[in-house]
C-alpha beads as a LAMMPS data file, in Angstrom:
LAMMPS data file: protein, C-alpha beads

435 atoms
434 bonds

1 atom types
1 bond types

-500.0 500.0 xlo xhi
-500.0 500.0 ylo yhi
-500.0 500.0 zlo zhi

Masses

1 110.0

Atoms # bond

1 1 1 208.138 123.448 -466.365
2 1 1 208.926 120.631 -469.596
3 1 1 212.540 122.013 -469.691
4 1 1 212.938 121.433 -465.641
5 1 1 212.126 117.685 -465.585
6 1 1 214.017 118.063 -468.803
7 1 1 216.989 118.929 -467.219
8 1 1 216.437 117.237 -464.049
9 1 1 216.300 113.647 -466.297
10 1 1 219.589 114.552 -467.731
11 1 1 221.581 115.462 -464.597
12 1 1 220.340 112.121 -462.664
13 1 1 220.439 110.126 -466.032
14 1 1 224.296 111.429 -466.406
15 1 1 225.117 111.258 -462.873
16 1 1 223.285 107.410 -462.561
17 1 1 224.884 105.635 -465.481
18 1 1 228.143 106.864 -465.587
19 1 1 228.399 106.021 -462.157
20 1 1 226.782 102.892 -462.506
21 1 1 229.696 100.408 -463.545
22 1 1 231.690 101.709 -459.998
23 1 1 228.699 101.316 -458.113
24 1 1 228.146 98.048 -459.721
25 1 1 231.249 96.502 -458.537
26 1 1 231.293 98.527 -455.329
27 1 1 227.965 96.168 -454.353
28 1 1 229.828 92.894 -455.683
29 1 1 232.986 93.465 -453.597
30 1 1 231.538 94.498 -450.477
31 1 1 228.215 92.485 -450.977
32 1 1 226.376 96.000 -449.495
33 1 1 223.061 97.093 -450.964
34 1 1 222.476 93.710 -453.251
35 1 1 219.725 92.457 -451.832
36 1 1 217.033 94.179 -453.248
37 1 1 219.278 95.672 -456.228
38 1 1 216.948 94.010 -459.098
39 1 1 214.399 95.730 -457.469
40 1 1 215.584 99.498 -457.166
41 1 1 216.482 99.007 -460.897
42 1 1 213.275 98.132 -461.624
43 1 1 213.489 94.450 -462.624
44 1 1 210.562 93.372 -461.244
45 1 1 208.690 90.375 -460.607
46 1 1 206.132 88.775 -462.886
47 1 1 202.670 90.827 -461.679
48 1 1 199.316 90.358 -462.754
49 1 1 198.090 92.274 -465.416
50 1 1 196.083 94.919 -465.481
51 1 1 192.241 93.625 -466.129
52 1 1 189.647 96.012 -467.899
53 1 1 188.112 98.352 -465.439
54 1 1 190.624 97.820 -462.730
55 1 1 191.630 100.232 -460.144
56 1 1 195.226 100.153 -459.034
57 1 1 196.394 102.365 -456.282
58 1 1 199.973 102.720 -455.662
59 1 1 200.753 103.496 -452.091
60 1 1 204.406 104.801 -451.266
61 1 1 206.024 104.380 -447.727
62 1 1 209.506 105.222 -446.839
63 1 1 210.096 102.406 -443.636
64 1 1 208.579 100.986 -440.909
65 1 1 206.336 103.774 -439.668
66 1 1 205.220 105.071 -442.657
67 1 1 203.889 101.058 -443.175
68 1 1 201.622 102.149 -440.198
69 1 1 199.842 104.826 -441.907
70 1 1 199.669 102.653 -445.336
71 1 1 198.183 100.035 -443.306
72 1 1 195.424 102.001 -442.282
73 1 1 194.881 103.728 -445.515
74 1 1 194.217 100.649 -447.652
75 1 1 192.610 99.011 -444.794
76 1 1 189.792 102.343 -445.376
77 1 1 190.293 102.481 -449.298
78 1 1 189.409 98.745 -449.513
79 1 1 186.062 98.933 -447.821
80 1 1 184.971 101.390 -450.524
81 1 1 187.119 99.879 -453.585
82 1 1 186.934 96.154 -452.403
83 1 1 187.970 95.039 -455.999
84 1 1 190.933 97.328 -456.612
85 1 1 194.376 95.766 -456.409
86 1 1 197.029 97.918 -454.246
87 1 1 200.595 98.243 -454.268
88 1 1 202.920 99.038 -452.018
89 1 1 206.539 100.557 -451.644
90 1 1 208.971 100.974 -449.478
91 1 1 212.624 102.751 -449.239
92 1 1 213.491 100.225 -446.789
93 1 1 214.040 96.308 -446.742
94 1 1 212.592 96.131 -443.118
95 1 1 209.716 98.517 -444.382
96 1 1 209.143 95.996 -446.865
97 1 1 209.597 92.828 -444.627
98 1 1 206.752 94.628 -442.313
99 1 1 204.428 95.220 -445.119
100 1 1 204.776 91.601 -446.276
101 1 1 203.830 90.842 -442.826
102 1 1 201.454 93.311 -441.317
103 1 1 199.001 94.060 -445.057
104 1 1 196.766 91.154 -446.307
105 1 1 198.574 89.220 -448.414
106 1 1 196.359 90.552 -451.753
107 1 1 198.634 93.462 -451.663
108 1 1 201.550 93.376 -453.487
109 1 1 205.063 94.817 -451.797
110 1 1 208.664 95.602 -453.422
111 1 1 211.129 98.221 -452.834
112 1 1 210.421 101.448 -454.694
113 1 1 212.907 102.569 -457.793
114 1 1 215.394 104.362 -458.190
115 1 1 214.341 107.903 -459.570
116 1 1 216.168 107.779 -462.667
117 1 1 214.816 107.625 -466.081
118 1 1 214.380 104.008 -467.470
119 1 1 214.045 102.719 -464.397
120 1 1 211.305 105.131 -463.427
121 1 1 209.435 104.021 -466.554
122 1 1 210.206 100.317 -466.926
123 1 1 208.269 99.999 -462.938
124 1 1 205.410 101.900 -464.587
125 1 1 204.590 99.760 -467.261
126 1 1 204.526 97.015 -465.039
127 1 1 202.350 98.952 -461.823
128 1 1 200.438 100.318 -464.556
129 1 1 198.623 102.868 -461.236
130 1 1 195.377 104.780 -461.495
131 1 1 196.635 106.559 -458.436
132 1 1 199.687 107.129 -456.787
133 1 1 199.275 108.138 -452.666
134 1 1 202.513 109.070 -451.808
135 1 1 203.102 108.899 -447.310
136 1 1 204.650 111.969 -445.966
137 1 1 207.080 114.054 -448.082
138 1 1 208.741 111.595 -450.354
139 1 1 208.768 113.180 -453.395
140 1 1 210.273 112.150 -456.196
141 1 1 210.490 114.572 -458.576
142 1 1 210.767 112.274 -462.117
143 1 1 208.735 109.329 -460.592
144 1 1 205.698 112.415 -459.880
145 1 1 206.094 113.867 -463.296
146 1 1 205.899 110.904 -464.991
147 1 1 202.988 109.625 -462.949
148 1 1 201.160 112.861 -463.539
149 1 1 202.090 112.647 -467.439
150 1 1 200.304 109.028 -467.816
151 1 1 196.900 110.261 -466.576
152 1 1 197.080 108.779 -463.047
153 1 1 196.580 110.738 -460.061
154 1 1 198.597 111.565 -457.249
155 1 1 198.077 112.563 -453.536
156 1 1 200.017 113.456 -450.666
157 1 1 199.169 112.287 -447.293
158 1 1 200.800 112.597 -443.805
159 1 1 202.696 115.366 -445.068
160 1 1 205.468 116.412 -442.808
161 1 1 207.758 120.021 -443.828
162 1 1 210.528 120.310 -440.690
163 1 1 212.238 124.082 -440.404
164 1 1 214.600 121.830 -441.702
165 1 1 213.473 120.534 -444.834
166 1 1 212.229 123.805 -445.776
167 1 1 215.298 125.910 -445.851
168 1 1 216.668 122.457 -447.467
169 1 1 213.841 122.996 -449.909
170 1 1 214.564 126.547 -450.825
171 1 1 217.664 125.828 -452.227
172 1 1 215.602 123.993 -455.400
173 1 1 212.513 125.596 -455.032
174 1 1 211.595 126.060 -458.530
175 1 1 211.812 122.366 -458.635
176 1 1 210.007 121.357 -455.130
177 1 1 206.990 123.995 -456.292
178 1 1 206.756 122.403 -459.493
179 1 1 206.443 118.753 -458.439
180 1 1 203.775 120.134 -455.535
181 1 1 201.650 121.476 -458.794
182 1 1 201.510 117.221 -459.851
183 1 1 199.620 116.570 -456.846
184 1 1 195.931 116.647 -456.766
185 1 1 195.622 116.907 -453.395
186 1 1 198.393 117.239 -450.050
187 1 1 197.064 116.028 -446.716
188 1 1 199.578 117.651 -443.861
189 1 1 199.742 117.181 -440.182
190 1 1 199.614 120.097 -438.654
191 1 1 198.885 123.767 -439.028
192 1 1 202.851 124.563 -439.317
193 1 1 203.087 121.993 -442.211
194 1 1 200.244 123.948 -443.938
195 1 1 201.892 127.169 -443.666
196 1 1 205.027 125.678 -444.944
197 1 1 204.187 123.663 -447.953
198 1 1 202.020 126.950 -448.521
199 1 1 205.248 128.719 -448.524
200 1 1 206.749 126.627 -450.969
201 1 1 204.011 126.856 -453.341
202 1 1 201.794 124.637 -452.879
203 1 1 198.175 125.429 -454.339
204 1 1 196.302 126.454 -451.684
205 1 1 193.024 124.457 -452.673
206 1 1 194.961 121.564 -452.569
207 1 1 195.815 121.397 -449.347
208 1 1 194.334 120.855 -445.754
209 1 1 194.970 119.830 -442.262
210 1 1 194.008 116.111 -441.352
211 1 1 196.084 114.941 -438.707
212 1 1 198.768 111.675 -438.653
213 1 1 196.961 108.892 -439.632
214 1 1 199.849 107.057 -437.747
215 1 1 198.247 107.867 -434.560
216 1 1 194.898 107.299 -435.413
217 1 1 193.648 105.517 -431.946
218 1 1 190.592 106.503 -429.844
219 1 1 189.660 105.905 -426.144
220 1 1 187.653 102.770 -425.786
221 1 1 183.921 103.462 -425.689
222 1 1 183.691 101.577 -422.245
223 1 1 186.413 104.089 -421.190
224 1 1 185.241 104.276 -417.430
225 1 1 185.248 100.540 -416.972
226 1 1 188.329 99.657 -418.766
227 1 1 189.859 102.131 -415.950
228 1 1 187.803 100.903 -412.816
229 1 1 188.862 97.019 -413.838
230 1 1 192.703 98.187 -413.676
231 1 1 192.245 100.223 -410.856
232 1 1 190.445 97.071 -408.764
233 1 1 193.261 94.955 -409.830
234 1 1 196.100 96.731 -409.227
235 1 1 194.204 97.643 -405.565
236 1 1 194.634 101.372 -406.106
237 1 1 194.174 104.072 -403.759
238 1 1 193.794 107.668 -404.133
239 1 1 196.760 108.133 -402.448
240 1 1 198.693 105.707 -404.859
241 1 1 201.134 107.466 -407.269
242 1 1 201.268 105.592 -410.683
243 1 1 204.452 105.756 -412.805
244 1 1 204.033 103.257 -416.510
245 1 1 207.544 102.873 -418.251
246 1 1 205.913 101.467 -421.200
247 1 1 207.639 99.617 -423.979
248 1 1 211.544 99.687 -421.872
249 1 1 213.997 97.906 -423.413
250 1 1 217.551 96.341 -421.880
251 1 1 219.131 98.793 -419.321
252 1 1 216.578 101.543 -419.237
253 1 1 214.860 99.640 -415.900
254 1 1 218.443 100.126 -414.436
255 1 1 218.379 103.716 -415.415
256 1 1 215.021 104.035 -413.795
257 1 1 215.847 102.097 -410.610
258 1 1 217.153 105.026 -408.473
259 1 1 214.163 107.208 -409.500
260 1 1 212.328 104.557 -408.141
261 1 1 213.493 104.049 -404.791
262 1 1 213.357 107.849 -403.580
263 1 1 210.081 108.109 -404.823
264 1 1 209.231 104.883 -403.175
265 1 1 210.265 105.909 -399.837
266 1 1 208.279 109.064 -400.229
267 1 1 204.677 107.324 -400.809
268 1 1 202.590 105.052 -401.795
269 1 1 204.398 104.326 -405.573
270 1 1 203.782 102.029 -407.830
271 1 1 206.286 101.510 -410.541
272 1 1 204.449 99.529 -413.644
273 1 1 207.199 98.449 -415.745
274 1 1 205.693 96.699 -419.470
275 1 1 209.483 95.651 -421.551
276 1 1 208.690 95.982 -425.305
277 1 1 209.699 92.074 -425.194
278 1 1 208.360 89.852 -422.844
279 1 1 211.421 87.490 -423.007
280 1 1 213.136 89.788 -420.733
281 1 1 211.031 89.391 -417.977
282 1 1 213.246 86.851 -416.460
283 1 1 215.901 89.113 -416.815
284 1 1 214.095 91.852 -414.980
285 1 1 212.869 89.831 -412.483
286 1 1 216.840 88.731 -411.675
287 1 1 218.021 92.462 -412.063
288 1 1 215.048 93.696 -408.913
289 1 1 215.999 90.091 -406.917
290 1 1 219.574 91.130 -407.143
291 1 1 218.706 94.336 -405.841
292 1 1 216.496 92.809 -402.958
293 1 1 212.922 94.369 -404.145
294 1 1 209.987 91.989 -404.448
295 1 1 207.952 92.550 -407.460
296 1 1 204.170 91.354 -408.945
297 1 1 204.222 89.705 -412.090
298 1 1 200.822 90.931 -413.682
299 1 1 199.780 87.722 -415.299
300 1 1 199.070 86.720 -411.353
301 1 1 196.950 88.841 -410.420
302 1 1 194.681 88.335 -413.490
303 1 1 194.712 84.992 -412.170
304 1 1 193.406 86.611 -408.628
305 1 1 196.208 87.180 -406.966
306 1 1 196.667 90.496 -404.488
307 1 1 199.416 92.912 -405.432
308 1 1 201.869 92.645 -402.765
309 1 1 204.452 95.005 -403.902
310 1 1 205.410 97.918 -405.281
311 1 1 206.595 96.922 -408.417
312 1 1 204.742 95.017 -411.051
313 1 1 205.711 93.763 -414.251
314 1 1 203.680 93.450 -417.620
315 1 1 203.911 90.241 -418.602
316 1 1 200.739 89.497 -421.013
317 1 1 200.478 90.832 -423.740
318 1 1 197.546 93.483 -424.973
319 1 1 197.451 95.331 -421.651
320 1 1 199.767 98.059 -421.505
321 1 1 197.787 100.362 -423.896
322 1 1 194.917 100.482 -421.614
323 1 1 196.650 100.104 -418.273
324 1 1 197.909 103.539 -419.583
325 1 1 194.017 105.205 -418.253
326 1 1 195.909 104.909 -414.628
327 1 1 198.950 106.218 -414.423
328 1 1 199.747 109.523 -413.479
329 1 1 203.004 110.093 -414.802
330 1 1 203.882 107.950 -418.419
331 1 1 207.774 107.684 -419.934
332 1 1 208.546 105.868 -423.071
333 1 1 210.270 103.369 -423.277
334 1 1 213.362 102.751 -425.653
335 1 1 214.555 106.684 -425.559
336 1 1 217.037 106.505 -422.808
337 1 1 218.737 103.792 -425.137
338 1 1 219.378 103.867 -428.532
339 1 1 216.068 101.881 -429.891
340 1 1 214.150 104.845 -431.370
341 1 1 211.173 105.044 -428.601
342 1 1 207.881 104.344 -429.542
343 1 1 203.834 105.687 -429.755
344 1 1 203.797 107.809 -427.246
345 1 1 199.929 109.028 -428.275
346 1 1 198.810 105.523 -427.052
347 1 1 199.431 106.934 -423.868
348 1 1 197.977 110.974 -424.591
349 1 1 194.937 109.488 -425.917
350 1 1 194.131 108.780 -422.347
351 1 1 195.085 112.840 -421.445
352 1 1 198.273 111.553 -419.961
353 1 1 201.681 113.524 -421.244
354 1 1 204.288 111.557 -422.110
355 1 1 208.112 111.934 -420.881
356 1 1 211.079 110.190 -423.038
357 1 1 214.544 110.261 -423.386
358 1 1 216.841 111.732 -426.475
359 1 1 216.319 108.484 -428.673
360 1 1 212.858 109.231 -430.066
361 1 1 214.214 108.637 -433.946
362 1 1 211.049 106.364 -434.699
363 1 1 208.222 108.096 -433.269
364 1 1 209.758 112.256 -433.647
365 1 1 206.928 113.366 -435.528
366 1 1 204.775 112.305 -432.560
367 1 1 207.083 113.509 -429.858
368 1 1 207.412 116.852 -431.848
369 1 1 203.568 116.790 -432.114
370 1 1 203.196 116.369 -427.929
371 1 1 206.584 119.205 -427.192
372 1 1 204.318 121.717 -429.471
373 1 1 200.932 121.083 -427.636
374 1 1 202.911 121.373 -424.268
375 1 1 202.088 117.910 -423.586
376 1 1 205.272 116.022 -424.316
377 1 1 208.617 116.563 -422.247
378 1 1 212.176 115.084 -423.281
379 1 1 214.603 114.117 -420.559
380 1 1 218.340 113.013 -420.712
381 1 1 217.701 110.618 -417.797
382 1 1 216.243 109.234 -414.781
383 1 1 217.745 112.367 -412.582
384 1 1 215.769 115.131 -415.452
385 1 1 213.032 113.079 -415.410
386 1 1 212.564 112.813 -411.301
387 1 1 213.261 116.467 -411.315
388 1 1 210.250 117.062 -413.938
389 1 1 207.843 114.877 -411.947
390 1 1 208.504 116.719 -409.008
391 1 1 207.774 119.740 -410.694
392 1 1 204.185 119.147 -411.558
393 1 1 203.740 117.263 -408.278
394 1 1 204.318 121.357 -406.879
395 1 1 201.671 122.635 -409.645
396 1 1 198.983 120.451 -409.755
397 1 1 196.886 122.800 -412.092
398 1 1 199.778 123.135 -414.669
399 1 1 199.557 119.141 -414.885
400 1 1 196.318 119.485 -415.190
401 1 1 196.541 121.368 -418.143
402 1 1 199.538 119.221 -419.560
403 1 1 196.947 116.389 -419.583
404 1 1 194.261 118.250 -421.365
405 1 1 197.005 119.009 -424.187
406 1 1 197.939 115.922 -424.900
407 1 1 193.959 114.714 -425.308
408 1 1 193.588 117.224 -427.592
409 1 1 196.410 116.622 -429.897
410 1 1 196.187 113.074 -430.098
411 1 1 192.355 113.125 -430.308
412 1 1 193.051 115.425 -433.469
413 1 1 194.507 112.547 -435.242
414 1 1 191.696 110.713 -434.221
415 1 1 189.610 109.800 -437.522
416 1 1 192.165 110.792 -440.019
417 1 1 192.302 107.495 -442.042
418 1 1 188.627 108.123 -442.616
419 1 1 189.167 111.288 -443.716
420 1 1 192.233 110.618 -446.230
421 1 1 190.086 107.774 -447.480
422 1 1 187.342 110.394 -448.687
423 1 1 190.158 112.503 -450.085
424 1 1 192.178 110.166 -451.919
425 1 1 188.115 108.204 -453.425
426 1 1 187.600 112.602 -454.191
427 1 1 190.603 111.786 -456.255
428 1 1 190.318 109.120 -457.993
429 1 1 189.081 109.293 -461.474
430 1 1 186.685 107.849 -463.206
431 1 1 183.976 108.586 -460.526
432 1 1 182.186 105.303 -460.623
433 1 1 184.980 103.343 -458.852
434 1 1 184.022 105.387 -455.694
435 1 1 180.652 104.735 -455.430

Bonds

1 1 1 2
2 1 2 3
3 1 3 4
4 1 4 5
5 1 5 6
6 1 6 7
7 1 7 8
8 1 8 9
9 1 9 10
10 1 10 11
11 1 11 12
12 1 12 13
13 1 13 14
14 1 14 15
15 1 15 16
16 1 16 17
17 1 17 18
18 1 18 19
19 1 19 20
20 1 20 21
21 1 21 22
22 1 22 23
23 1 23 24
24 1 24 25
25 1 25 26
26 1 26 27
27 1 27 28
28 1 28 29
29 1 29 30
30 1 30 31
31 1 31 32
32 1 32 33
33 1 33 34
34 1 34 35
35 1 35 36
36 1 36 37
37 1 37 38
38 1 38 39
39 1 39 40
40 1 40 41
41 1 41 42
42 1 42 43
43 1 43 44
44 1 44 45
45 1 45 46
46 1 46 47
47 1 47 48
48 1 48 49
49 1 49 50
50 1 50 51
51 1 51 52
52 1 52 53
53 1 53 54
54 1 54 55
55 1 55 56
56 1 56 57
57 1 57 58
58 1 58 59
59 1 59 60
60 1 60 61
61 1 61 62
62 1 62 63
63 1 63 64
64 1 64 65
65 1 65 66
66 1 66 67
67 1 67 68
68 1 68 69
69 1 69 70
70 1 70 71
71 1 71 72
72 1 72 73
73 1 73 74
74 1 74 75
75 1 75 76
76 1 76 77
77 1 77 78
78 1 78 79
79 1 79 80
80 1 80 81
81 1 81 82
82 1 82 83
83 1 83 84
84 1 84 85
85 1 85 86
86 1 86 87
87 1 87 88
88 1 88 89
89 1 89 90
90 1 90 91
91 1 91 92
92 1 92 93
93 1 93 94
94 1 94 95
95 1 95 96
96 1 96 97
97 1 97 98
98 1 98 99
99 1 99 100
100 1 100 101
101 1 101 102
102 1 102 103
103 1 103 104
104 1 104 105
105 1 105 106
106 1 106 107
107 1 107 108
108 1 108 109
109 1 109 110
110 1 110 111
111 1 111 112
112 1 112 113
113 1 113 114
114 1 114 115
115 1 115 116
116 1 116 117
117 1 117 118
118 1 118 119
119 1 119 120
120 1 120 121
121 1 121 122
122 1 122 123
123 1 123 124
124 1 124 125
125 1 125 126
126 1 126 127
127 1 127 128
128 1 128 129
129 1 129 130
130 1 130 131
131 1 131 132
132 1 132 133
133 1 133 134
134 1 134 135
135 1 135 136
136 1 136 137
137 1 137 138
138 1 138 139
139 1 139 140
140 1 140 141
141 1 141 142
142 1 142 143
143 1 143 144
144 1 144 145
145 1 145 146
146 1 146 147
147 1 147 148
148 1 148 149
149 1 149 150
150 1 150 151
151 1 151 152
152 1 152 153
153 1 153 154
154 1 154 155
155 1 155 156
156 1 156 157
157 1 157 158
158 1 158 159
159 1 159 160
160 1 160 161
161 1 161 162
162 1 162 163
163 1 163 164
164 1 164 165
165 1 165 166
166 1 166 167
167 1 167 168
168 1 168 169
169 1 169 170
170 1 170 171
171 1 171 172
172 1 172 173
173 1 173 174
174 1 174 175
175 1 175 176
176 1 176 177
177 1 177 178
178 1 178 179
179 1 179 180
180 1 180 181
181 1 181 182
182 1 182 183
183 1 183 184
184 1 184 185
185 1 185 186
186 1 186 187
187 1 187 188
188 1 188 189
189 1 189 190
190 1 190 191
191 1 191 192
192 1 192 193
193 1 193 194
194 1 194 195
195 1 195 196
196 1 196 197
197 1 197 198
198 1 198 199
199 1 199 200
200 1 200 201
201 1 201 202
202 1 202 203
203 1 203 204
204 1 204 205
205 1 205 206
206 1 206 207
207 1 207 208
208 1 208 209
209 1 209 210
210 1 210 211
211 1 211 212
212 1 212 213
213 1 213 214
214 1 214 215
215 1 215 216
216 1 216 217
217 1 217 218
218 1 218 219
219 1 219 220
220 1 220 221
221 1 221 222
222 1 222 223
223 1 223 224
224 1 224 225
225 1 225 226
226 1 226 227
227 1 227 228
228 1 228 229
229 1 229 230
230 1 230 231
231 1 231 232
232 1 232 233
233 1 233 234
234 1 234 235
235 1 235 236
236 1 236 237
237 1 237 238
238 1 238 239
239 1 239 240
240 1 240 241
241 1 241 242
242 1 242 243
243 1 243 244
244 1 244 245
245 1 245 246
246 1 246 247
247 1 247 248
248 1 248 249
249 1 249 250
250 1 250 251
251 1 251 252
252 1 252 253
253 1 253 254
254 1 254 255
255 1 255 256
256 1 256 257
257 1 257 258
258 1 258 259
259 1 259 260
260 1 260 261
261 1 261 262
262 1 262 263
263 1 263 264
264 1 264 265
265 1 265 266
266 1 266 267
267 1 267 268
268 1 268 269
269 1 269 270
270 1 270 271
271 1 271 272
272 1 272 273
273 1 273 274
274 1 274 275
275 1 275 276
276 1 276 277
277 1 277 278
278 1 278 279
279 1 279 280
280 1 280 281
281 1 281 282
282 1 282 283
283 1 283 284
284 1 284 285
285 1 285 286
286 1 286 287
287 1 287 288
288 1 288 289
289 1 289 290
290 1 290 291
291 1 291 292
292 1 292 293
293 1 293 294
294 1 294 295
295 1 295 296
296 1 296 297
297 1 297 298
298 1 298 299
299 1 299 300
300 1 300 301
301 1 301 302
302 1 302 303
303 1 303 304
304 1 304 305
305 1 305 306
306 1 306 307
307 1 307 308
308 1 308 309
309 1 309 310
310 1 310 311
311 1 311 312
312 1 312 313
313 1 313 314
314 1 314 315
315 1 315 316
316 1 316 317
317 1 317 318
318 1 318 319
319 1 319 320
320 1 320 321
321 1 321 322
322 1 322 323
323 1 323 324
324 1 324 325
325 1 325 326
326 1 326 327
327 1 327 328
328 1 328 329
329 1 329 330
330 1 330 331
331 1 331 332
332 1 332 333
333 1 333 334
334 1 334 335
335 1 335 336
336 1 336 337
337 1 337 338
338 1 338 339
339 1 339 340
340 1 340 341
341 1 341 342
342 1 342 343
343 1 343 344
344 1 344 345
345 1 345 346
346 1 346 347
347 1 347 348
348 1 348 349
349 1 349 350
350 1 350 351
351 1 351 352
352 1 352 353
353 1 353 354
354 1 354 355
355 1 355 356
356 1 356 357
357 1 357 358
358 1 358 359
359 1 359 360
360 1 360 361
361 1 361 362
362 1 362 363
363 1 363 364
364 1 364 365
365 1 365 366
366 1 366 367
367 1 367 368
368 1 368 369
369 1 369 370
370 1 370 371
371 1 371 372
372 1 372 373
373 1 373 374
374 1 374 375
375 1 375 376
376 1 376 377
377 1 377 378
378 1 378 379
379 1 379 380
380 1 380 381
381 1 381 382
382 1 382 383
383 1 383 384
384 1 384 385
385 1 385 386
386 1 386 387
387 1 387 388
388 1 388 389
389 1 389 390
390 1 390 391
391 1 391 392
392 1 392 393
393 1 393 394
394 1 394 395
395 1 395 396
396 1 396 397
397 1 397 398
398 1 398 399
399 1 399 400
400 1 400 401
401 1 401 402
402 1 402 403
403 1 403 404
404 1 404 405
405 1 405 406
406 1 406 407
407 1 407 408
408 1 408 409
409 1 409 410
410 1 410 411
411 1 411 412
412 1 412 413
413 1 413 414
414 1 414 415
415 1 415 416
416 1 416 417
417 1 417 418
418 1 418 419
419 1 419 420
420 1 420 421
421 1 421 422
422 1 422 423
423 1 423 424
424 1 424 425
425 1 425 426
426 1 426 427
427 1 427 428
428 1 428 429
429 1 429 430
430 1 430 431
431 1 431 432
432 1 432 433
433 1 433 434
434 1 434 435
């Protein structure tokens, strides 16, 4: 496998560097892709070096989601390894602008190189890693060799293989196999993802099933109560239909509105409405005054007032995720517009499916994950989503069982940052620095 990484370093060595004075001056013209550039090229900033008997893990994320899961991985890894120093990378500027922001400021952020030689091996000497824990399947074939051909470890977590990606895949195979080989260890999602990195090679020791450490949330213990104390203040009945839009963003309530008022002349409805940003609740507020219905602002009745109406907007900040326990229906907010939707599992984690619209971009793996189980359903708007309602309003049981799927699945990624933290400390070499 020498002469394919071989090869592989001459083709993108070639390809880079000949290419490199056009794509030079293509980023000092048009100003596009500079910020950052130092970075990708490996010039990197002055870090500290390495002191005897440290442990440096080098966690790879592509953007902002994959943050999520390297959040909670070095959040676990720390509590074992309090004294090793962790790095992190990102593909994206955002990515890195949220790691900067969300990770304690010990760890150390910057946008991950280009995976070309020199560059590959001038950001080495400076990380100087014990272990590499590359998020989902971003693999970089050079960057993996070379990793593996310094002593360091490497693992695979979150790993993700689309229909996709694999026929993509098969096309280099030889390649794809061989880079799978430099991983001690490849953490997948789901049962499908096992079967295809299996497929493509991968050593079947090395891999297993853990879940998405992305949606790694559990049901409060005081499950019951947190339910009963929304229930009391929202004055529900049994006869009270719930609908949560969680997370909407501009134009989406308009979308919703008509949905609304048929069902609302049906029953007792309440329509709980929580925007993603609670600046627009003025805004809101306007749109349902301009269309003559009288809404409850939930900050007031936390404050003791009575729910008057059959609207109510989220306006603090920390309730929607458990206000979730009472709905009966749930859609997603930011999928009937073009924002990329968001964690649906906060609301399966309660057994409640989730319905969302076409722009899911952020959050797919966790849509796909709730469409497989049978507990996630996408609609192209309000009319496909009244229509689906309906239908499970006519089969209660099937509902039923819709809500049992989507506990399951999302209570399957419940733990899984425990359990890649005892993978990736299996891993890590010498022994000692897991104890």
């Amino acid at each position: 496998m020498q002469s394919l990484y071989f090869v592989y370093q001459i083709v993108v060595g070639l390809l880079f560097y000949l290419s490199f004075p056009i794509l030079f001056l293509y980023v000092l013209v048009t100003g596009k892709h500079r910020k950052g550039l130092g970075e990708r090229l490996g010039i990197m900033k002055s870090f500290p070096s390495k002191a005897r008997d440290e442990v440096r893990i080098w966690v790879h994320a592509a953007s902002v989601g994959e943050v999520r899961a390297a959040g909670a991985i070095i959040i676990a890894l720390r509590e074992r390894l309090p004294k090793a120093r962790f790095f992190l990378s990102t593909m994206t500027i955002q990515g890195k602008r949220v790691a900067a922001k969300k990770l304690p400021p010990e760890v150390i952020c910057f946008l991950a190189p280009l995976d070309v030689p020199l560059v590959v091996d001038r950001v080495l000497a400076v990380v100087n890693p014990d272990l590499y824990v590359c998020i989902e399947t971003e693999i970089w074939p050079l960057l993996i060799h070379k990793i593996a051909a310094r002593g360091a470890k490497a693992v695979l977590v979150n790993g993700r293989m689309s229909e996709k990606s694999f026929s993509n895949y098969q096309k280099i195979r030889r390649l794809i196999t061989s880079v799978l080989g430099q991983f001690q260890h490849i953490a997948v999602i789901t049962e499908s993802d096992y079967d295809r990195y299996l497929a493509m090679g991968a050593a079947e020791e090395a891999l297993s099933v853990e879940g998405n450490v992305k949606y790694d949330l559990r049901v409060p213990e005081d499950a019951d109560t947190v339910r009963q104390h929304y229930r009391s203040l929202l004055q529900l009945t049994e006869e009270t239909e719930v609908l949560i839009a969680g997370s909407t963003h501009t134009g989406e309530e308009e979308l919703l509105l008509p949905l609304y008022r048929r069902f609302a002349a049906e029953k007792d409805f309440l329509w709980i409405l929580a925007p993603r940003h609670l600046q627009r609740v003025w805004q809101i507020e306007a749109m349902f005054g301009r269309e003559q219905i009288a809404v409850d602002k939930f900050s007031n009745l936390l404050e003791g007032a009575t729910r008057q109406h059959g609207v109510v907007i989220i306006d603090t900040l920390g309730d929607l995720a458990g206000l979730y326990a009472v709905a009966d229906f749930v859609f997603c907010g930011g999928s009937l517009v073009d924002r990329g939707g968001h964690n649906v599992m906060e609301a399966a984690i309660w057994g409640k499916p989730v319905f969302f619209g076409p722009s899911m971009g952020d959050f797919r793996d966790a849509a796909e994950l709730l469409e497989s189980a049978g507990s996630g359903f996408g609609v192209t708007g309000a009319d496909e989503l009244e229509e689906k309602i309906r239908f499970f309003r006519n089969d209660p049981a099937a509902y039923e069982n819709a809500c049992q799927k989507a506990a399951d699945i999302a209570g399957k990624q419940t733990g899984a940052a425990g359990r890649l933290q005892k993978i990736i400390l299996q891993c890590l070499i010498p022994e000692k620095h897991a104890n």
